[in-house]
C-alpha positions in Angstrom: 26.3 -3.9 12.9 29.0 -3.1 10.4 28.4 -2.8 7.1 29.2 -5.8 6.0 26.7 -7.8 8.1 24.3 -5.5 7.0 25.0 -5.9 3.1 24.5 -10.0 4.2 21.2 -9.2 6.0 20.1 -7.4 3.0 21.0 -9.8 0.8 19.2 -12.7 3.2 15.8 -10.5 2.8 15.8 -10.4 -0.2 15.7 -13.7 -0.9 13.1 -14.0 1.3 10.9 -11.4 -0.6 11.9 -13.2 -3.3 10.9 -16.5 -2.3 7.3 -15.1 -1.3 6.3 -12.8 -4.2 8.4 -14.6 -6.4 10.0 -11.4 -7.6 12.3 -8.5 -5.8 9.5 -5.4 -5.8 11.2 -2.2 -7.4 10.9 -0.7 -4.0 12.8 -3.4 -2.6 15.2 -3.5 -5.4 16.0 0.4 -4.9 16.3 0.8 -1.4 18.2 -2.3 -1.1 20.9 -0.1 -1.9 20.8 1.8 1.2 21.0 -0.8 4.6 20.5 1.5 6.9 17.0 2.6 5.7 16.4 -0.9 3.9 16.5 -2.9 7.1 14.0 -1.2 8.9 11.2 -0.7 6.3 11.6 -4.7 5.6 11.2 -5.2 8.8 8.3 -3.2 9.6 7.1 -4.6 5.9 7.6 -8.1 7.4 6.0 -7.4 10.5 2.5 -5.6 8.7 2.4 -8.6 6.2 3.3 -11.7 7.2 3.9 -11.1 11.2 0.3 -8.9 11.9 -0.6 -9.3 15.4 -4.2 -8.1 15.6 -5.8 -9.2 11.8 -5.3 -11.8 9.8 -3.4 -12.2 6.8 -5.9 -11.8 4.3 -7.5 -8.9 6.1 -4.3 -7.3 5.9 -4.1 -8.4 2.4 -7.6 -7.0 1.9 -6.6 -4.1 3.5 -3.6 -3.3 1.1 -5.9 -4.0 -2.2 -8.0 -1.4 -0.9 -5.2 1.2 -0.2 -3.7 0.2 -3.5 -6.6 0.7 -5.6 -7.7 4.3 -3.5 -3.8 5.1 -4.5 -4.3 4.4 -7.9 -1.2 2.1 -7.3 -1.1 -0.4 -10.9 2.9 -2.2 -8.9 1.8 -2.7 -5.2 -2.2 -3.8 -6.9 -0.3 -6.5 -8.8 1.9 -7.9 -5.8 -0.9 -7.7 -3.4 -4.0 -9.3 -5.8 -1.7 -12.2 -6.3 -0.6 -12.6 -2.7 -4.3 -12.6 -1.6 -4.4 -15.4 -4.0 -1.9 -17.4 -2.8 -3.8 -16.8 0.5 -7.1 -18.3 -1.1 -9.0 -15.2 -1.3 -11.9 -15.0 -3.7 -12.2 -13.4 -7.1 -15.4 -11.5 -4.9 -13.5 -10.8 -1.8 -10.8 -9.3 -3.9 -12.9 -7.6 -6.0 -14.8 -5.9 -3.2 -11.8 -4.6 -1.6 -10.8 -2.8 -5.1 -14.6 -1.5 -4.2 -14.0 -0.2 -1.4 -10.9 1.3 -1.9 -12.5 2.7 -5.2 -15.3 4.4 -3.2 -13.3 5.9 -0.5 -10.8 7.7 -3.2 -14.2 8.8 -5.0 -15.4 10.5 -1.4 -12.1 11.8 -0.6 -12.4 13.5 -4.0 -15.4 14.6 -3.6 -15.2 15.8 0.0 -12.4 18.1 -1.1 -14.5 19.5 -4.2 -17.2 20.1 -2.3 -15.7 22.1 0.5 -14.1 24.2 -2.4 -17.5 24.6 -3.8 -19.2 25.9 -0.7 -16.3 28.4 0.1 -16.9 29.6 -3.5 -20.7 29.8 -3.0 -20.1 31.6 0.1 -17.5 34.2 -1.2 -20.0 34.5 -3.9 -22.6 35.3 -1.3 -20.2 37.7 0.6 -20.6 40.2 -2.6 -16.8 38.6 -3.4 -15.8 37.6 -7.4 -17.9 35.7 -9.6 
């Protein structure tokens, strides 16, 4: 494909992202810029989102609430909550996923500043520095 087809199939998604979120994401937006890297992470965006084969949309959508929240992720949070919206999720289902994405960041935290912890305690133990 020659770079002018791809500038058009660029331009063709996004006006479909467009059309579904209402907006062009920054991401989007940025990369857009670049076809050869563009066309493939819409597409693989595409397939994840709208084209999952194993879950459901709103799992998915679930899914990326979660992720977004653990990430601490305010832009991808905002596009996701209202896509899971427009996919009739509940206030409570949406909710929950922020939970659980809330509590796996906290563990994942914590996990790592406990293991640091212990290897202190331990060197500690060992006669190392206080």
């Amino acid at each position: 494909m020659d770079e002018v087809e791809q500038r058009e199939r660029v331009r063709k998604v996004l006006e479909r992202v467009k059309e579904e979120y209402g907006f062009v994401p920054l991401v989007s937006e940025v990369m857009s810029d670049r076809p050869d890297v563009y066309l493939p992470y819409s597409e693989m965006s595409s397939r994840l989102f709208f084209r999952p084969k194993h879950l459901d949309r709103q799992t998915v959508e679930l899914a990326a609430i979660a992720a977004s929240t653990a990430l601490g992720s305010k832009n991808c949070l905002d596009v996701h909550i209202l896509q899971a919206i427009k996919l009739g999720l509940s206030e409570e289902a949406i909710m929950e996923a922020m939970m659980v994405g809330s509590f796996m960041s906290m563990n994942g935290s914590n996990a790592i500043a406990f293991r640091c912890l212990l290897a202190a305690q331990e060197n500690c133990d060992e006669g190392g520095p206080r």
